[in-house]
C-alpha positions in Angstrom: 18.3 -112.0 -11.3 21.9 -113.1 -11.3 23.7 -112.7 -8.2 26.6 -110.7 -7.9 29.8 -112.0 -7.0 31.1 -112.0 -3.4 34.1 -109.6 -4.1 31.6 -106.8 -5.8 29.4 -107.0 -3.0 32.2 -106.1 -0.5 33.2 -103.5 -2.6 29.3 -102.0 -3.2 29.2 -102.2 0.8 32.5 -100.2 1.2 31.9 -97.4 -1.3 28.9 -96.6 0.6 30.7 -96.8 3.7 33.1 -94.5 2.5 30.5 -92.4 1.2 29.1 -91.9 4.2 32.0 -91.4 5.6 32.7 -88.0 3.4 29.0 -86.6 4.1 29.7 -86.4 7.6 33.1 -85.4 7.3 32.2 -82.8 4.9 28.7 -81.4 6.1 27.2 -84.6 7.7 25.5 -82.1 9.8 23.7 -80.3 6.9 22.8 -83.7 6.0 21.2 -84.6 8.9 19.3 -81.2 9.1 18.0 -82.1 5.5 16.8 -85.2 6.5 15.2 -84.1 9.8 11.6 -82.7 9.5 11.2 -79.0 10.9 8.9 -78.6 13.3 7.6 -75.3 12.3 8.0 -72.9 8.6 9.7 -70.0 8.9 6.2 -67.9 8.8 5.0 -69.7 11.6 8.1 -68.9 13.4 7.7 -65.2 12.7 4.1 -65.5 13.7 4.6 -67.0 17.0 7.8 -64.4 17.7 5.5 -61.9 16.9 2.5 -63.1 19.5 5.1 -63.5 21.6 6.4 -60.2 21.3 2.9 -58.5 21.9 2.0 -60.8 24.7 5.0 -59.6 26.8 4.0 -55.9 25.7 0.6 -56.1 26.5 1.3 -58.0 29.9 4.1 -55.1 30.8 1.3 -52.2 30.1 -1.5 -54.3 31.8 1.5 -54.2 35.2 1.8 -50.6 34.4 -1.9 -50.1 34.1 -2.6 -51.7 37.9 0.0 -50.3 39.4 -1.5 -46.7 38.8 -4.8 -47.4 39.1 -3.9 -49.1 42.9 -2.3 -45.3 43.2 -5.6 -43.6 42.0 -7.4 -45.4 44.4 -4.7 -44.8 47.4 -5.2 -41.0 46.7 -8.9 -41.2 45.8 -9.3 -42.9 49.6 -6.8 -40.2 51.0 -9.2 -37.7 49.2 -12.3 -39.0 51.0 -10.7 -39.3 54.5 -9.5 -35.2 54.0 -12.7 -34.4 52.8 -14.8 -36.0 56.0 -11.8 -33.9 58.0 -12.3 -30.6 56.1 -15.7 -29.8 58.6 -13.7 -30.3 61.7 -11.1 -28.1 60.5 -13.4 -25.3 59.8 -14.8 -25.8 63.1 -11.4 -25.7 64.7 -10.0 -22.6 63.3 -13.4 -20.8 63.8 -13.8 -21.9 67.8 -9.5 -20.0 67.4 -10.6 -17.0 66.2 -14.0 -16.5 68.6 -12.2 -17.5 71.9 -10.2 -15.2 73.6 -6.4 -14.5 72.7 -5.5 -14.0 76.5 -6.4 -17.4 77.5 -3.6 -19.8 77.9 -5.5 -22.9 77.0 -6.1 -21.0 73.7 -2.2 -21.4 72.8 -2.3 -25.5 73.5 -5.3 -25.4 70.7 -3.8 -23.7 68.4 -0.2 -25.5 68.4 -2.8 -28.7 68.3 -4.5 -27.0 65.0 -1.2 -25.4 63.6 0.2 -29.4 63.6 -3.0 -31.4 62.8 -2.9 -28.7 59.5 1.2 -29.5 59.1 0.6 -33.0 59.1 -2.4 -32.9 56.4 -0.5 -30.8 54.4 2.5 -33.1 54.3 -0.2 -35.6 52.9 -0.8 -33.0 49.7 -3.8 -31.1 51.4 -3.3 -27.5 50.0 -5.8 -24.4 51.0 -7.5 -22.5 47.1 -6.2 -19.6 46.8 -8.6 -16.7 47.0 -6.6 -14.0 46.3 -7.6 -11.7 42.8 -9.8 -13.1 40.4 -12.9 -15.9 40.0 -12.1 -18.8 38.9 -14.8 -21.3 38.4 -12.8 -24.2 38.8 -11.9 -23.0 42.3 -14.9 -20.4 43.6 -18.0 -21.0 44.1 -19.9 -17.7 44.1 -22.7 -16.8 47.2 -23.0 -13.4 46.6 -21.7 -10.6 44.5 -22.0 -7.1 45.8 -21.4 -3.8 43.8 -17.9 -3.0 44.3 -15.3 0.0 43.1 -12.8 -3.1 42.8 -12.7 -4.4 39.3 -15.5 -7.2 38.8 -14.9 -10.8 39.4 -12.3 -9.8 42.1 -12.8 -11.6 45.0 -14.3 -9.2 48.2 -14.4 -12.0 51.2 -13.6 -15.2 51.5 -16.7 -17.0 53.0 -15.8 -20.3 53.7 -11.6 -22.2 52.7 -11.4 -24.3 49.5 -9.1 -27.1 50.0 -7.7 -29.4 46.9 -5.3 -32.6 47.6 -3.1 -33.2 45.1 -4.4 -31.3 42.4 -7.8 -32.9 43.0 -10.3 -30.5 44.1 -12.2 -31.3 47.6 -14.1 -28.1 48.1 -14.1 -25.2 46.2 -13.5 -21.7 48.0 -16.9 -19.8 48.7 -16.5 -16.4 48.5 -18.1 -12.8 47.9 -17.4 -11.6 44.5 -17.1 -7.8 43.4 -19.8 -6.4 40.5 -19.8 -3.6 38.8 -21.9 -0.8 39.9 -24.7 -0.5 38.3 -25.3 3.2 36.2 -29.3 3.4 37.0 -29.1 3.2 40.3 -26.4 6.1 40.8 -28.4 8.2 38.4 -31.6 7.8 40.7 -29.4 8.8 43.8 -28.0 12.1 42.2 -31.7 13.2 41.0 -32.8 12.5 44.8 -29.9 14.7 46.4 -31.2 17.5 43.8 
């Protein structure tokens, strides 16, 4: 190969100077980002933003998650401790109603029991209410007796249901109204005849 004069060398070596030159004065950067390898493809990227994406989901509800089951089991321990209490309480109220109202020791007991049932009640402890009608989620039926009230009304209230918080610690006993029944008052009128 022939060589090529010194004065076309120099000027091969400064057009590519200057040619460089106008790349990075005109868009050397998109150059260099077209001569740089990417790291990862576009569907890659998307991928991993969408992992990522669900990861921090996922670990939000999983914070969420623990946070109300540590609550659960806050009221589910609150709801054994009132439970264990619930026998003392009956006790207490029933040794207040058999002990005589003229004694002044009586009045001490009962501002004792009137705040011991303030301060469970401020924890969520809330006495069934046994007023009207059966309820099976609420009642439990010991007897039912024949009645002029309508049936399933509630006649006496046997033992106090208690619930804490909407969850249900003892249901109410109770006496519950039944109709009369028609062959028995038939019997009776024959008899009188």
């Amino acid at each position: 190969m022939a060589e090529e004069p010194k004065d076309q060398k120099k000027e091969n070596t400064e057009d590519k100077q200057s040619q460089v030159a106008k790349e990075a004065s005109h868009g050397g950067a998109e150059g260099e980002r077209k001569g740089e390898e990417k790291l990862v493809s576009e569907k890659e990227y998307l991928e991993l933003k969408d992992r990522l994406l669900r990861l921090a989901a996922e670990f939000d509800n999983y914070k969420k998650r623990t946070a109300k089951e540590s609550e659960n089991a806050k009221l589910l321990g609150k709801a054994e401790l009132m439970r264990k209490l619930l026998p003392t309480l009956d006790e207490f109220e029933l040794a207040l109603l058999v002990s005589s109202k003229e004694n002044k020791e009586i009045k001490g007991f009962e501002m004792i029991f009137s705040n011991l049932l303030d301060a469970l009640k401020s924890e969520g402890l809330e006495v069934i209410e046994t007023g009207g009608k059966y309820d099976p989620y609420k009642h439990e039926i010991i007897l039912a007796k024949e009645s002029e009230k309508e049936e399933g009304s509630i006649l006496e209230v046997v033992r106090k249901g208690y619930m804490l918080n909407g969850i249900l610690l003892r249901p109410a006993t109770v006496i519950v109204a039944k109709a009369k029944s028609q062959t028995g008052g038939e019997t009776e009128d024959k008899n009188k005849k």
